[in-house]
Residue frames relative to the residue before (quaternion, step in Angstrom):
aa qw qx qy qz dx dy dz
X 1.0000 0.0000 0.0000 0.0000 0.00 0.00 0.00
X 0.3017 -0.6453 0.6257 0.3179 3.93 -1.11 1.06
X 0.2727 -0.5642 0.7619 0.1637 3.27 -1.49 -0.26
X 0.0338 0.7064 -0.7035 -0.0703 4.16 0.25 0.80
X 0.2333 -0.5874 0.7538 0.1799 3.82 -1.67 0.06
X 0.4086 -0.7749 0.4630 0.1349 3.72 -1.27 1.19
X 0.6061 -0.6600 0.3985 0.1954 3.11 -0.98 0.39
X 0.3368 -0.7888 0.4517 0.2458 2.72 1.49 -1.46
X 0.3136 -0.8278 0.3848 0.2613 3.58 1.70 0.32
X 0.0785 0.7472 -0.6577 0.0541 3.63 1.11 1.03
X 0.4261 -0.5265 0.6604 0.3242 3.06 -2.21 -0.24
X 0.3256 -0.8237 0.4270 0.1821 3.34 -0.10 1.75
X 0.6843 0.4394 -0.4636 0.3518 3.62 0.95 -0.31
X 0.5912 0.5639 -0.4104 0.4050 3.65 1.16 -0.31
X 0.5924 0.4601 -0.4199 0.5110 3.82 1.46 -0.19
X 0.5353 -0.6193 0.4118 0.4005 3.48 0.70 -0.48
X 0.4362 0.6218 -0.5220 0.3882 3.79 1.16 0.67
X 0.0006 -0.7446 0.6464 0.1665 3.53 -0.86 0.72
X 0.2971 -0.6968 0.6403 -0.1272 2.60 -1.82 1.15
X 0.3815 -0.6904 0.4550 0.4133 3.64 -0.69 1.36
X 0.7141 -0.3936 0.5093 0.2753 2.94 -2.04 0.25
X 0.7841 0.0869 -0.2803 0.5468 2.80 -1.28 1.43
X 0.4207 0.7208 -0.4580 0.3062 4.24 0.47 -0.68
X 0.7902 0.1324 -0.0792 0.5931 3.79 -0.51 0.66
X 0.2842 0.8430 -0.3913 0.2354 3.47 0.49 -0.05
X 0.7838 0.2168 0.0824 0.5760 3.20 1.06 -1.83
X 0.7722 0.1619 -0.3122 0.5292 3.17 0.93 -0.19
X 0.4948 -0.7287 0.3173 0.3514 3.63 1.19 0.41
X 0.2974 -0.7300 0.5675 0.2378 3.69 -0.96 -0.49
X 0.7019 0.4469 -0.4126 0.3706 3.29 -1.50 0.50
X 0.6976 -0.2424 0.2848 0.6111 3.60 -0.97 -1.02
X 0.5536 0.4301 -0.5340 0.4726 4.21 0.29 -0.17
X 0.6029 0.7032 -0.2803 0.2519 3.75 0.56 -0.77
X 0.5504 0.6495 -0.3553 0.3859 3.42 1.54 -1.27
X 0.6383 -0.6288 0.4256 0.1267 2.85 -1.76 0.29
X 0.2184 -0.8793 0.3813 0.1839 3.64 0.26 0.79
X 0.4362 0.5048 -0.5133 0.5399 3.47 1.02 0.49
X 0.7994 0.5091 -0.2401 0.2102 3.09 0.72 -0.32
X 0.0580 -0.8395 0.4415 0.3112 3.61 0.59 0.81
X 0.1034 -0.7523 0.6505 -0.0176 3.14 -1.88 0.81
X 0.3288 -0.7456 0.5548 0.1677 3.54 -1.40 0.55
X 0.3190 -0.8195 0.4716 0.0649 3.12 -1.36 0.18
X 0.0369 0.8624 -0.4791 -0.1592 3.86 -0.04 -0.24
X 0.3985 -0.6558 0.6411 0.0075 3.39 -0.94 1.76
X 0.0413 0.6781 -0.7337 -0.0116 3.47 -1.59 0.43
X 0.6853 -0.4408 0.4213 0.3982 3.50 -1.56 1.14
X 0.5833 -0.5986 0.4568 0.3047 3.90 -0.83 1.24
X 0.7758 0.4701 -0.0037 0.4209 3.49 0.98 -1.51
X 0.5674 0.2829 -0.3403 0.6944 3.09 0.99 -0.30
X 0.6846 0.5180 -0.3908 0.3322 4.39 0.09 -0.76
X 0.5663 0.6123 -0.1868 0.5192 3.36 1.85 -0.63
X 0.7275 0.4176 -0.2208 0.4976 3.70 0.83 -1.38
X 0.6076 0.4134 -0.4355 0.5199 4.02 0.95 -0.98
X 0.5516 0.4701 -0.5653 0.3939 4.00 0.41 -0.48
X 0.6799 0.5316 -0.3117 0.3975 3.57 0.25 -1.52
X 0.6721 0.4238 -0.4341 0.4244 3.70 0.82 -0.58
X 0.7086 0.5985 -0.3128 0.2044 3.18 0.53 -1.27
X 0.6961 0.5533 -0.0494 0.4549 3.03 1.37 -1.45
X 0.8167 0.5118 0.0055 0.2664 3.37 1.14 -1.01
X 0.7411 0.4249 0.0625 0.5161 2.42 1.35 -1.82
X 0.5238 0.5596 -0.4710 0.4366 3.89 0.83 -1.41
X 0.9609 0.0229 -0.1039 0.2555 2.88 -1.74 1.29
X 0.4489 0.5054 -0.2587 0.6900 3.60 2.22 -0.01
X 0.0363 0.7053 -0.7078 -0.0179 3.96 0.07 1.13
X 0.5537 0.6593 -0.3718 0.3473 4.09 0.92 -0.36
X 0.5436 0.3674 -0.2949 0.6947 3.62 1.35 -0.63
X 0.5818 0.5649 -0.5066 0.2927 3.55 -0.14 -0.04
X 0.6171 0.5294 -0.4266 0.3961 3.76 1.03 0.86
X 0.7920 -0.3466 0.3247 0.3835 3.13 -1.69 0.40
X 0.6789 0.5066 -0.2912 0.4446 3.88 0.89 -1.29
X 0.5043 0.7266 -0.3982 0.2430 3.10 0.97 -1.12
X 0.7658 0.5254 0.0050 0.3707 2.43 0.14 -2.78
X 0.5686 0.6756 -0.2516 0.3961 3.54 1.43 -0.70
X 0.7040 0.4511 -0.1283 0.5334 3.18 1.12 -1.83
X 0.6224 0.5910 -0.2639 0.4400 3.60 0.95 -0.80
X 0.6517 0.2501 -0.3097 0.6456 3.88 0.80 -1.27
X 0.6220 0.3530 -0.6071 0.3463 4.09 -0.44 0.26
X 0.6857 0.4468 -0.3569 0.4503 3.93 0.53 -0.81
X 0.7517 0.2737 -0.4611 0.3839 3.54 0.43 -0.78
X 0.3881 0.6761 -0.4826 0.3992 3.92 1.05 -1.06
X 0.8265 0.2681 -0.1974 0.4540 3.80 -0.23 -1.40
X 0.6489 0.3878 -0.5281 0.3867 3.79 0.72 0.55
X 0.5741 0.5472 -0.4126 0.4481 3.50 1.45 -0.44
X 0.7476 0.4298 -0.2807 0.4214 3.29 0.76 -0.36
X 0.6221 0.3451 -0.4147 0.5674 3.54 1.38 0.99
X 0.6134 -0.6313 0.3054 0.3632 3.12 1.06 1.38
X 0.3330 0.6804 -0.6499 0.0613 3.43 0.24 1.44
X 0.0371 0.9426 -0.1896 -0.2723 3.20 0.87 0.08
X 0.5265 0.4951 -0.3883 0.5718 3.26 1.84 0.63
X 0.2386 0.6845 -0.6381 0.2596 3.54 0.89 0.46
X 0.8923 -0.1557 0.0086 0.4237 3.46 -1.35 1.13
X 0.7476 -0.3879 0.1659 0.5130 3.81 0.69 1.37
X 0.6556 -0.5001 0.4236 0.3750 3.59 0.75 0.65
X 0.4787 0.7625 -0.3651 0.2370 4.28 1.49 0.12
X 0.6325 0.4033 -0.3505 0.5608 3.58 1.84 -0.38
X 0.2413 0.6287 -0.7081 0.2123 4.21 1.26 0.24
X 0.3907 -0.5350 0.6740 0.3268 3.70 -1.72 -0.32
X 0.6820 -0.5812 0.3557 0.2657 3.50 -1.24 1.27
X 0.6805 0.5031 -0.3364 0.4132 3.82 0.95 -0.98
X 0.5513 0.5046 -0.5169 0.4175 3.90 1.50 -0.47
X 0.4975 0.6040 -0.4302 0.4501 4.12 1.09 -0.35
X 0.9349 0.2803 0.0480 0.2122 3.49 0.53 -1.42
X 0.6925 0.4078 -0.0372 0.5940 3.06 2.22 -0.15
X 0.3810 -0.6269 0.5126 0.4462 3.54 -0.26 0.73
X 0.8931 0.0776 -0.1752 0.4071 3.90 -1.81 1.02
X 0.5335 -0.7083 0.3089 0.3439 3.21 1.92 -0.54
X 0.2219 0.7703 -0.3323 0.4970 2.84 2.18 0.52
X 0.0935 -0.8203 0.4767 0.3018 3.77 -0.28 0.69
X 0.5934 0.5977 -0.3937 0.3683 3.66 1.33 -0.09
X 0.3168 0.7722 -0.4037 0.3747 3.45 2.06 0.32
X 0.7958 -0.2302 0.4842 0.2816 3.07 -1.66 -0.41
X 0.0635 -0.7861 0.4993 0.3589 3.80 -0.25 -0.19
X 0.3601 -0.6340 0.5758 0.3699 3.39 -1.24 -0.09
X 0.8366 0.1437 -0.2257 0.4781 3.68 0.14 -0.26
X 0.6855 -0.6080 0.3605 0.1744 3.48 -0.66 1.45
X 0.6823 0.1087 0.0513 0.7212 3.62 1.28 -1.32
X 0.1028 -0.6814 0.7224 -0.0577 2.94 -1.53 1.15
X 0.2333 -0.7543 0.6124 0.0403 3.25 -0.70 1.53
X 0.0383 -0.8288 0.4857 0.2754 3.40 -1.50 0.10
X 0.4474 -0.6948 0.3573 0.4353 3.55 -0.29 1.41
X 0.2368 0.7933 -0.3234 0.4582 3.11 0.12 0.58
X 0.7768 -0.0016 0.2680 0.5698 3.01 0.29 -1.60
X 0.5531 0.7411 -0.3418 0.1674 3.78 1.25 -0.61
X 0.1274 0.6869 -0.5402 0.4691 3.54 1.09 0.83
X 0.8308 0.4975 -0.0180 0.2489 1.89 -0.83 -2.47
X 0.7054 0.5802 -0.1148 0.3906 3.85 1.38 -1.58
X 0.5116 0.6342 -0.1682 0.5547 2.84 1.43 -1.70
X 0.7206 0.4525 -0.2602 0.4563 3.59 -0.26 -1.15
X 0.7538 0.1155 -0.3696 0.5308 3.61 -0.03 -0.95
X 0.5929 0.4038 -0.4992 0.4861 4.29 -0.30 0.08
X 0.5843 0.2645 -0.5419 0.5431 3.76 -0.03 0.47
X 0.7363 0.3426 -0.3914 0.4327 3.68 0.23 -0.81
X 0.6080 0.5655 -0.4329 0.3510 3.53 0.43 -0.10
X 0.5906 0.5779 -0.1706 0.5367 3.36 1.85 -0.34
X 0.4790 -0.6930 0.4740 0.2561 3.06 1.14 -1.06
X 0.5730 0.5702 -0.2511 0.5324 2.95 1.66 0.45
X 0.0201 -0.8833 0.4683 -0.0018 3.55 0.78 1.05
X 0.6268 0.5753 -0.1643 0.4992 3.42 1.24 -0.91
X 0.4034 0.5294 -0.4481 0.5968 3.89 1.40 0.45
X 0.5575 0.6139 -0.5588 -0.0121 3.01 -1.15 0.64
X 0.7767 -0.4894 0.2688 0.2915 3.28 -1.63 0.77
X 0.4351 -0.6279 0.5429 0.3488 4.04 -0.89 0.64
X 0.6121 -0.6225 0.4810 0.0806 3.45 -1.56 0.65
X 0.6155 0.5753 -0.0403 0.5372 2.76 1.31 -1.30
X 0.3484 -0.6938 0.6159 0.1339 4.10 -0.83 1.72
X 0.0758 -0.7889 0.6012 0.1020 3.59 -0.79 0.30
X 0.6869 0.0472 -0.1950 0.6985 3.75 1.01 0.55
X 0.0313 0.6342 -0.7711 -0.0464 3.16 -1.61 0.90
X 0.5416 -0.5819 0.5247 0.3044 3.00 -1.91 0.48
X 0.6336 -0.2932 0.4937 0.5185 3.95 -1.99 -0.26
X 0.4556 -0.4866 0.7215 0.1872 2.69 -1.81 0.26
X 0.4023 0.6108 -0.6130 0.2989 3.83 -0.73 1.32
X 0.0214 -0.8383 0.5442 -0.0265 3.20 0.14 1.19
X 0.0324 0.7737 -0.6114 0.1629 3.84 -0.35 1.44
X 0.2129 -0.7463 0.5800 0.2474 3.00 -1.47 0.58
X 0.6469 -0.6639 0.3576 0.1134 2.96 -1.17 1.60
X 0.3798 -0.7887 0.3547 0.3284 4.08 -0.13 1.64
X 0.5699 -0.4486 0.4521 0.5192 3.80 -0.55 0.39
X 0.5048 0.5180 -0.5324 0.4398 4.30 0.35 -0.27
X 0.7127 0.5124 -0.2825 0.3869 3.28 0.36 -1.85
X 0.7793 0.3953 -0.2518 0.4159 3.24 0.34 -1.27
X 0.4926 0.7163 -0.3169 0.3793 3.92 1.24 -0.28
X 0.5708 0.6597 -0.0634 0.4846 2.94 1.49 -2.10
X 0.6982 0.5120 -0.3173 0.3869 3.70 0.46 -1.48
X 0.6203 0.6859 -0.2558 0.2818 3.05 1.04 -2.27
X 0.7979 0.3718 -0.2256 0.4174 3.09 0.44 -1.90
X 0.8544 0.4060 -0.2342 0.2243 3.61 0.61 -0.45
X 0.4677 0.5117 -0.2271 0.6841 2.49 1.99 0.07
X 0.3139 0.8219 -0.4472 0.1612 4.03 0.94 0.05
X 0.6190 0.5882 -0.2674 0.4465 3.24 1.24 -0.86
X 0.6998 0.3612 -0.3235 0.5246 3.53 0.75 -1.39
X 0.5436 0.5273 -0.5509 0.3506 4.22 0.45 -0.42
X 0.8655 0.3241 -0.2435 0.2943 3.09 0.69 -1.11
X 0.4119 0.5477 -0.4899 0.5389 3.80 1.32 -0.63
X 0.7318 0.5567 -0.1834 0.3478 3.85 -0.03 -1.15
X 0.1444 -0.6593 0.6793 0.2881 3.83 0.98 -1.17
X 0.5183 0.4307 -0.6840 0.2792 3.95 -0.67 0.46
């Protein structure tokens, strides 16, 4: 089994990759690009919860002052309204929506791109039966977290949480969360 990683169908001249003329055209680039002989997986995470560990990680460590409701408020309207003027490397590409990973154009009523969708969540539990479904019983996932977020447990203002929904609408619904 490959494992491909997406691109995300950036515009490669706006990242600064050049690329001959015409090149990728026909068979395209990024995550629309993969190979369909090829089965692949994926792993989804709750929009809201994949959104708030970013905000911790990045934000918060060692910043117990951002650790408030207003904060987190003022933060998802500025970054939200740059992702949504197509930055799409704003902070490592972490506010993209999940369906540009998992759907041709990112359209969930598309095509998929990866055959199996896992949800972290559940991705043990996932992992396990898709190796065995392969035949691959002897795959299995480490135990062991390798990044955790601060510790700032807020409840998110009904704006914030309003904000996510709508921009994140696609992955709630392709996804069921």
């Amino acid at each position: 089994m490959q494992y491909q990683l997406p691109t995300v169908g950036l515009d490669y001249e706006e990242v600064g990759i050049e690329t001959a003329e015409g090149e990728g055209e026909e068979e395209g680039y990024g995550a629309e690009s993969y190979n369909s002989d090829c089965d692949s997986f994926c792993v989804v995470r709750n929009p809201l919860d994949r959104f708030l560990s970013h905000w911790r990680w990045r934000h918060v460590q060692d910043k117990a002052e951002k650790c408030s409701a207003e904060f987190l408020e003022n933060y998802t309207k500025e970054k939200l309204t740059r992702a949504r003027a197509q930055d799409v490397l704003l902070e490592d590409c972490h506010f993209v929506p999940q369906v540009q990973y998992t759907y041709k154009k990112g359209d969930s009523s598309a095509p998929r791109i990866c055959k199996h969708i896992l949800k972290l969540e559940e991705l043990h539990e996932g992992f396990d039966l898709l190796m065995a479904s392969y035949n691959l019983t002897k795959v299995k996932l480490g135990k062991r977290k390798t990044r955790t977020s601060p510790a700032c447990d807020i409840t998110p203002t009904a704006a914030t949480l309003q904000m996510i929904k709508e921009f994140y609408a696609e992955d709630y619904k392709a996804f069921g969360y």
